[in-house]
C-alpha positions as CSV (number, residue, x, y, z in Angstrom):
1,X,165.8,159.3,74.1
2,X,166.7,156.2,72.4
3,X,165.1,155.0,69.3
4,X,162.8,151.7,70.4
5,X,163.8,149.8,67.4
6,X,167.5,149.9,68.1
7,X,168.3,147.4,70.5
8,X,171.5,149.3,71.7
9,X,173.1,152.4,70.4
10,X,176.8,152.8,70.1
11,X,178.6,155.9,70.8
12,X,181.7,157.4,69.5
13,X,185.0,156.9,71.6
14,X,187.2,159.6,72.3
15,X,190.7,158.5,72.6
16,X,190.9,160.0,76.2
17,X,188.4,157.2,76.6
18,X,190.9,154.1,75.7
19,X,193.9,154.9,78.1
20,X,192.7,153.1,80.7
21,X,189.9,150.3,79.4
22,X,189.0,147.1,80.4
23,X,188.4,144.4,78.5
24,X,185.0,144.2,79.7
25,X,184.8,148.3,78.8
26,X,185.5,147.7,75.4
27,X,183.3,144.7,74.9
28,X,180.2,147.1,76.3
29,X,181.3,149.5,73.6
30,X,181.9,147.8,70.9
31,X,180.8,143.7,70.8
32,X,177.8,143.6,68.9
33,X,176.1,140.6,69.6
34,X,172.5,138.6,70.0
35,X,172.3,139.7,66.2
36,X,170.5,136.2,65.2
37,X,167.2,135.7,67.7
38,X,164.8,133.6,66.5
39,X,161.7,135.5,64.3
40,X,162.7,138.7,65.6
41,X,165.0,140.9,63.7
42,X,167.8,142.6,65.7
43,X,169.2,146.2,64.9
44,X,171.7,147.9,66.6
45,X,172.9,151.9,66.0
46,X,176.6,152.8,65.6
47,X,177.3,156.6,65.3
48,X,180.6,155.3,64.2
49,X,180.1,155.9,59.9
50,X,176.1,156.5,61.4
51,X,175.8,152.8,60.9
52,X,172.5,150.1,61.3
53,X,174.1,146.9,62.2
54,X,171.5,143.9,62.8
55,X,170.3,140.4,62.0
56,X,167.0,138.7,61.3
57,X,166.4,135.1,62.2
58,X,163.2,133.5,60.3
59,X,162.7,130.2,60.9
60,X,159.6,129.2,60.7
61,X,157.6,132.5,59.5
62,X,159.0,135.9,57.6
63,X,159.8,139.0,59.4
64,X,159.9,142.7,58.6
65,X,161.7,145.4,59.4
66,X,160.2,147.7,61.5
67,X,159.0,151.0,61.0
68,X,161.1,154.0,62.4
69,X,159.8,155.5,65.7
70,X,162.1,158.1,66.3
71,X,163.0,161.1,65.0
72,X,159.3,163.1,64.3
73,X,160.2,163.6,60.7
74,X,160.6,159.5,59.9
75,X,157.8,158.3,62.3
76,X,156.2,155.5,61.1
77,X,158.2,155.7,58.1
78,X,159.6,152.4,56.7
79,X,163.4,151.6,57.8
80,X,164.9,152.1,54.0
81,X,163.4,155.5,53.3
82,X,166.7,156.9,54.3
83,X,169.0,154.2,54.4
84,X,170.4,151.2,52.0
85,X,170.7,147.7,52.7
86,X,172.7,144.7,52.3
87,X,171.6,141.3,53.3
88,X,173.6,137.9,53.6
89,X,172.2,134.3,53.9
90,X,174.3,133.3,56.6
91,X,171.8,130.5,57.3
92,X,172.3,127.2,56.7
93,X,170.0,126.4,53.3
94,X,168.5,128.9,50.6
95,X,166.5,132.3,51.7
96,X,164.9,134.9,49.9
97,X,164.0,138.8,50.5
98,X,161.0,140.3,49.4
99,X,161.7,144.2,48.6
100,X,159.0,146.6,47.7
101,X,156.6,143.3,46.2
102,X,159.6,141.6,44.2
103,X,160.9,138.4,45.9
104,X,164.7,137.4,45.5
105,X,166.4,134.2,46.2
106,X,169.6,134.5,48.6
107,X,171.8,131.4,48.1
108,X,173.7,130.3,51.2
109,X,176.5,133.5,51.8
């Protein structure tokens, strides 16, 4: 069963698997995109290097990450308890991140 708070999970390609795709195959397989939807963050699974690959879009209020549904052992369990994080400001003025109470400015990428 899939984990609720991934949007879409990617799966590793055998090579068998590339002989014959389409471009549309390998766009299903591997374009990630919607990343950026308005207050809502987006989060996507790759088993390729077990990767979280997403977006968050807060334009007029914050967001949060969500809590993880999925497996047992990390329900309800915050998203960074087993994972680290990098954020960029790809937006068009100044952002901050609030992490664990501290607040930090994010200049413009």
């Amino acid at each position: 069963m899939a984990d609720p708070i991934f949007e879409k999970t990617y799966h590793a390609t055998h090579p068998e698997m590339m002989e014959d795709a389409t471009n549309d195959q390998l766009r299903e397989r591997y374009l990630i995109g919607g990343l950026f939807k308005p207050e809502k963050v987006s989060l996507n699974y790759t088993h390729n290097e077990r990767m979280v690959v997403g977006g968050a879009a807060p334009v007029k209020t914050t967001v949060d990450l969500p809590l993880h549904t999925e497996p047992a052992s990390a329900k309800g369990k915050p998203l960074l308890e087993r994972r680290e994080l990098a954020a960029i400001n790809v937006g068009d003025g100044p952002g901050e991140i609030t992490v664990d109470g501290g607040k930090h400015a994010l200049a413009v990428r």
